[in-house]
N, C-alpha and C positions, 0 to 999 in steps of 0.2 A: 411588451419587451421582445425585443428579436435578436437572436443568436450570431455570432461569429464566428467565421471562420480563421484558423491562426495557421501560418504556414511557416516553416522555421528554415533556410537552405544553408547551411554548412557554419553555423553560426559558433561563433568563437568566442570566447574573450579571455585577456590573458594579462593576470596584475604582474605577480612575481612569478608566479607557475601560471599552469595553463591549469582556469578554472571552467571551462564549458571547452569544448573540444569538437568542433567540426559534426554539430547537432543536426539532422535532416530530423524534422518530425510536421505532420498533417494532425490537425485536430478537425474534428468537425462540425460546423452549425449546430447550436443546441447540444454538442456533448459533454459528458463530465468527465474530465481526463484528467489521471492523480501523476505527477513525477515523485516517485517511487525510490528511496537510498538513504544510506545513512549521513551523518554530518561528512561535510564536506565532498560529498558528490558531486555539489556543482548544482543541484534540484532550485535551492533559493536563487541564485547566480541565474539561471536562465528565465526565473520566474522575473526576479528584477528587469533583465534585458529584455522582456517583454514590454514590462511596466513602463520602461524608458527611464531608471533611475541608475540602470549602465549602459554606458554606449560597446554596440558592438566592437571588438575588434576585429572581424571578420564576418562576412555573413548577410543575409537578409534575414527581414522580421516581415512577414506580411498579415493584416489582418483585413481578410473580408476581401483579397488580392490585390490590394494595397501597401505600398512599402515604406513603415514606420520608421525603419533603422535609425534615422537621424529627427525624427519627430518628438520634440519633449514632451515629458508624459500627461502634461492636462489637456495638449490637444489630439490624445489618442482616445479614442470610446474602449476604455478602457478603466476597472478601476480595483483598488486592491484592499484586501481585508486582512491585518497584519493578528499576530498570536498577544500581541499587547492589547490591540483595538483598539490605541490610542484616541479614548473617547476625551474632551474636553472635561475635567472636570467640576468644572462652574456652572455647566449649562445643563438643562434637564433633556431628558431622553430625547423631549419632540427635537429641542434647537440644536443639538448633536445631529441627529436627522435631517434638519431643512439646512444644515450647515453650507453644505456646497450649493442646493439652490440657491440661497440667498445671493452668490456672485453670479446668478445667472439674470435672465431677462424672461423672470417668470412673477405674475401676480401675485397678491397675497392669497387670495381666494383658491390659485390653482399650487400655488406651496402647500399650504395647510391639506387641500384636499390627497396631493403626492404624498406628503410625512402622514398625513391619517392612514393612507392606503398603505404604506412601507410595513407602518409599526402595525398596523391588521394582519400582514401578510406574516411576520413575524409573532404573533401574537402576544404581541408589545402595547396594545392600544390603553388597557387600564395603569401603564405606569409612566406614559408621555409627559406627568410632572417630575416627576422621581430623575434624583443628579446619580450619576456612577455609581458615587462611595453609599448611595443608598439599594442598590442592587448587585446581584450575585454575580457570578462570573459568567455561569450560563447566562444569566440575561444583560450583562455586560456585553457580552459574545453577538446575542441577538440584534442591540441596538448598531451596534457596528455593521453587522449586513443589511440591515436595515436601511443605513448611513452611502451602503454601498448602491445599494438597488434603488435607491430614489431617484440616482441619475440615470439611470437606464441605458447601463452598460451593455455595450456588445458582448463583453467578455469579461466575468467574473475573477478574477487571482487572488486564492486562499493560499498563505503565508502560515502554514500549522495554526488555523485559529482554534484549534481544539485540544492545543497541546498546554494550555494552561489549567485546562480542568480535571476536577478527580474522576477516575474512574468508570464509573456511573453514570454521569453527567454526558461526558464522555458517547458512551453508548447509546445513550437517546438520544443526544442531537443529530448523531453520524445520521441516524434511519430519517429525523428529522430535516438536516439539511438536503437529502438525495432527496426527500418530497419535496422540499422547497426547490429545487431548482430544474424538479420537472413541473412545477406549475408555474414558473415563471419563463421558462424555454431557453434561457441565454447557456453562453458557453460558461463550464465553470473549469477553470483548470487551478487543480487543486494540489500544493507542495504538502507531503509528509514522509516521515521516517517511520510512522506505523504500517504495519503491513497490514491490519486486520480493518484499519481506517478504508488503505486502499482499497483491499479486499472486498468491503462492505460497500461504498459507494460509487464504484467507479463505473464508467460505460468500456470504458480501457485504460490502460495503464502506461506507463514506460518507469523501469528498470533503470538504475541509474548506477554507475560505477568509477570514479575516477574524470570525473568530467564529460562521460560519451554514455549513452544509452545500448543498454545491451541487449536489451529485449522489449518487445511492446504486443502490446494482446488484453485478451478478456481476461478479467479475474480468474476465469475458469480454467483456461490457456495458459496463464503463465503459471498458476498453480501447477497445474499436473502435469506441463510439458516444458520446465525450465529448459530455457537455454542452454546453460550450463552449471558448474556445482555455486557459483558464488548465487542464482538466482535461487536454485535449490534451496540454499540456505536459506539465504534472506526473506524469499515470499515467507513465512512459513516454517513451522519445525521440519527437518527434516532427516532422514537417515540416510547417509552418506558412506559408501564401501567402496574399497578397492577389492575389484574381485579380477579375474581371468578368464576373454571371454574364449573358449574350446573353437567355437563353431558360431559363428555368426548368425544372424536372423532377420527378420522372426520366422519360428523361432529359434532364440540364444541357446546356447548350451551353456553356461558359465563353473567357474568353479570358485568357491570359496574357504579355501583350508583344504581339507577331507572330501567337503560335501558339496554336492552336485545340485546345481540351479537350472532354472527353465526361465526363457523370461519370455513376455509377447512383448514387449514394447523395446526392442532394440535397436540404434539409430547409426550405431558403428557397424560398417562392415570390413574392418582386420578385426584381426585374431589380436590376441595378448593382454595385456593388462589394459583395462578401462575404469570408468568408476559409474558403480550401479546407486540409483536413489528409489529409497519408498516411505511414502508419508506414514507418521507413526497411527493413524489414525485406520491405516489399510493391512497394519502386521495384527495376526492374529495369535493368541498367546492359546496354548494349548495341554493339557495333562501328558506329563513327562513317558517318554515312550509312544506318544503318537504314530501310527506307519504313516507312509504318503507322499509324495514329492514334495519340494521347495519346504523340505521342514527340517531344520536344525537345532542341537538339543540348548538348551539357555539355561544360566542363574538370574534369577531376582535379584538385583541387588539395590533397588530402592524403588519407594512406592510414595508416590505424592497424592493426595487427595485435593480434588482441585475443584468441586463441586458436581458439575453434571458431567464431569469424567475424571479417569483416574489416570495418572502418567504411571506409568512401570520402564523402568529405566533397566535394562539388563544386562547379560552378558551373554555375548554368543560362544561356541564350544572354540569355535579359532578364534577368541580374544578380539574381536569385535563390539564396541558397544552399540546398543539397538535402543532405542523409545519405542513406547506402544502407547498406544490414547486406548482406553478402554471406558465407553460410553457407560456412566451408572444409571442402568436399569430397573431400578429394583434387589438382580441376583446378588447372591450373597457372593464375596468375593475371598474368602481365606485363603484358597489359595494362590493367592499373588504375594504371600507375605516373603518377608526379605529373607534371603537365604533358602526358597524352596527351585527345585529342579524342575524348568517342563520344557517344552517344545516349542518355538516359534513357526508358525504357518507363513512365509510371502509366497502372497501369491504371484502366481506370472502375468499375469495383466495388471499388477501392479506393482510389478519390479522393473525400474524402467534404466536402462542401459546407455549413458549419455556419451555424444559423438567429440571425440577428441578429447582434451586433458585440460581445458581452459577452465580458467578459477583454480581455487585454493580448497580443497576439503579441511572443514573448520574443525578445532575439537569439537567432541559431542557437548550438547548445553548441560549444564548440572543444575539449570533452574527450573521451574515449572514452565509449563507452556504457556500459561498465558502471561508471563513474566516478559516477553517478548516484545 
């Protein structure tokens, strides 16, 4: 199997509003590229116009530098794996599988040995009799890509197929399909609204907002250096402040209420009101009265136990709310209990100072983190 490349130049489409909005985006041979946003971003919308089940209103589609736009979708090497899997089901695994060969101009000898190899590759091969309603939803899920890779797509399009299962499920297949589709090498561009999906499987990303892409980068990248506060939010929990920045940088000078900041990662250079982000995962919580720079004094006011961390949700001294992740180690943790008085630590390389006023600063979540 050999990978694609997808080229997208100013691609539009527009029913009663405009749902895709003048899109530039490069994917490359062999990478797994997630679109990234909540409902109605527009992420399904551009996956379809890929697929050829919307015609552009505007725009090219090129794959492999090639121009689709007006090409219906069974004669594009292209193929798509929906969150239903709309498996057949009267037929067992294997004939779900050889489904689309069967319209091809392929032997019996060389079907059978493609649907053996699929459902191998899948690790599907002991239940190739078994019909749907006889299998689970992960392995529902499986037969479906299975379904998809026998034809030997340039370019893979996941449609949330992992947005049907609990939990659990969930989180082995993510590690399991990023293996699958570096043993297989084709392109996979992957639609979801989870961020930890993206996070976990992606080669790159793009950020989606309103129909246009806001940001595109490494998991790593768009984590820790949003664009701006609506990416902030979105990759990710994150802590979100309107501070005041004194003196420009790096390094910032910032003020917050009373208390006096330092930042190393600041991206504005005026003075005045900006909005600073720091993942809760980098604020460190401290015994009340701490000395030292970037520390402000906090209340506890709630504590979630979340298993191999703890969210502490606080209050800062200028009425500010803060989240902390705090990794459970082993140490004993009493005092983080609600209602005790201590000290927030951000640090300056991890207070990051974002350029301009673009997005919305969200309330703070009142759920756990990994509720997200």
């Amino acid at each position: 199997m050999a990978g694609g490349s997808i080229e997208l130049t100013g691609l539009t489409k527009k029913f009663h509003e405009i749902a895709v909005d003048h899109i530039d985006l490069s994917v490359a041979s062999g990478e797994f590229f997630s679109l990234l946003g909540p409902s109605g971003c527009g992420k399904t919308t551009t996956l379809r116009l890929i697929a050829g089940f919307e015609q552009p209103t505007a725009g090219q589609i090129l794959l492999d530098g090639v121009d689709v736009s007006q090409v219906p979708p069974h004669r594009r090497n292209v193929n798509t794996v929906f969150q239903s899997y709309a498996l057949f089901p009267f037929l067992t695994a294997f004939d779900n599988v050889a489904f689309g060969l069967r319209h091809r101009s392929v032997t019996k000898a060389d079907l059978k040995r493609r649907v053996n190899e699929a459902l191998d590759l899948v690790k599907m091969t002991s239940y190739a009799n078994r019909r749907p309603g006889q299998l689970s939803g992960g392995q529902q899920q499986r037969i479906a890509l299975a379904r998809a890779l026998v034809l030997n797509p340039a370019v893979l399009l996941l449609d949330e197929p992992l947005g049907a299962l609990d939990a659990k499920l969930r989180r082995s297949l993510k590690v399991e399909l990023k293996a699958l589709q570096e043993r297989v090498g084709i392109t996979f561009l992957y639609v979801t609204h989870d961020q930890e999906e993206a996070l976990t499987m992606s080669d790159r990303l793009a950020v989606m907002n309103a129909g246009r892409i806001v940001q595109i980068g490494t998991p790593r990248q768009v984590y820790e250096e949003p664009a701006d506060t609506y990416v902030a939010d979105f990759l990710g929990a994150a802590n979100l402040m309107e501070i005041s920045v004194e003196t420009a940088g790096p390094p910032a000078a910032l003020r917050l209420g009373d208390w006096s900041l330092t930042s190393q990662r600041c991206e504005t250079t005026s003075t005045g009101t900006a909005h600073a982000v720091i993942r809760p995962e980098r604020v460190r919580i401290e015994a009340h009265g701490s000395a030292g720079d970037n520390r402000i004094p906090a209340m506890v006011e709630r504590v979630v136990f979340l298993g191999a961390a703890t969210q502490v949700m606080l209050r800062l001294a200028p009425g500010v709310p803060l989240q902390a992740l705090v990794q459970n180690d082993g140490e004993r943790q009493d005092h983080l209990a609600q209602g005790t008085p201590v000290h927030c630590y951000l640090p300056p390389d991890a207070l990051r100072v974002l350029a301009g006023a673009r997005g919305v600063v969200p309330e703070p979540a009142d759920e756990p983190l990994v509720a997200r």
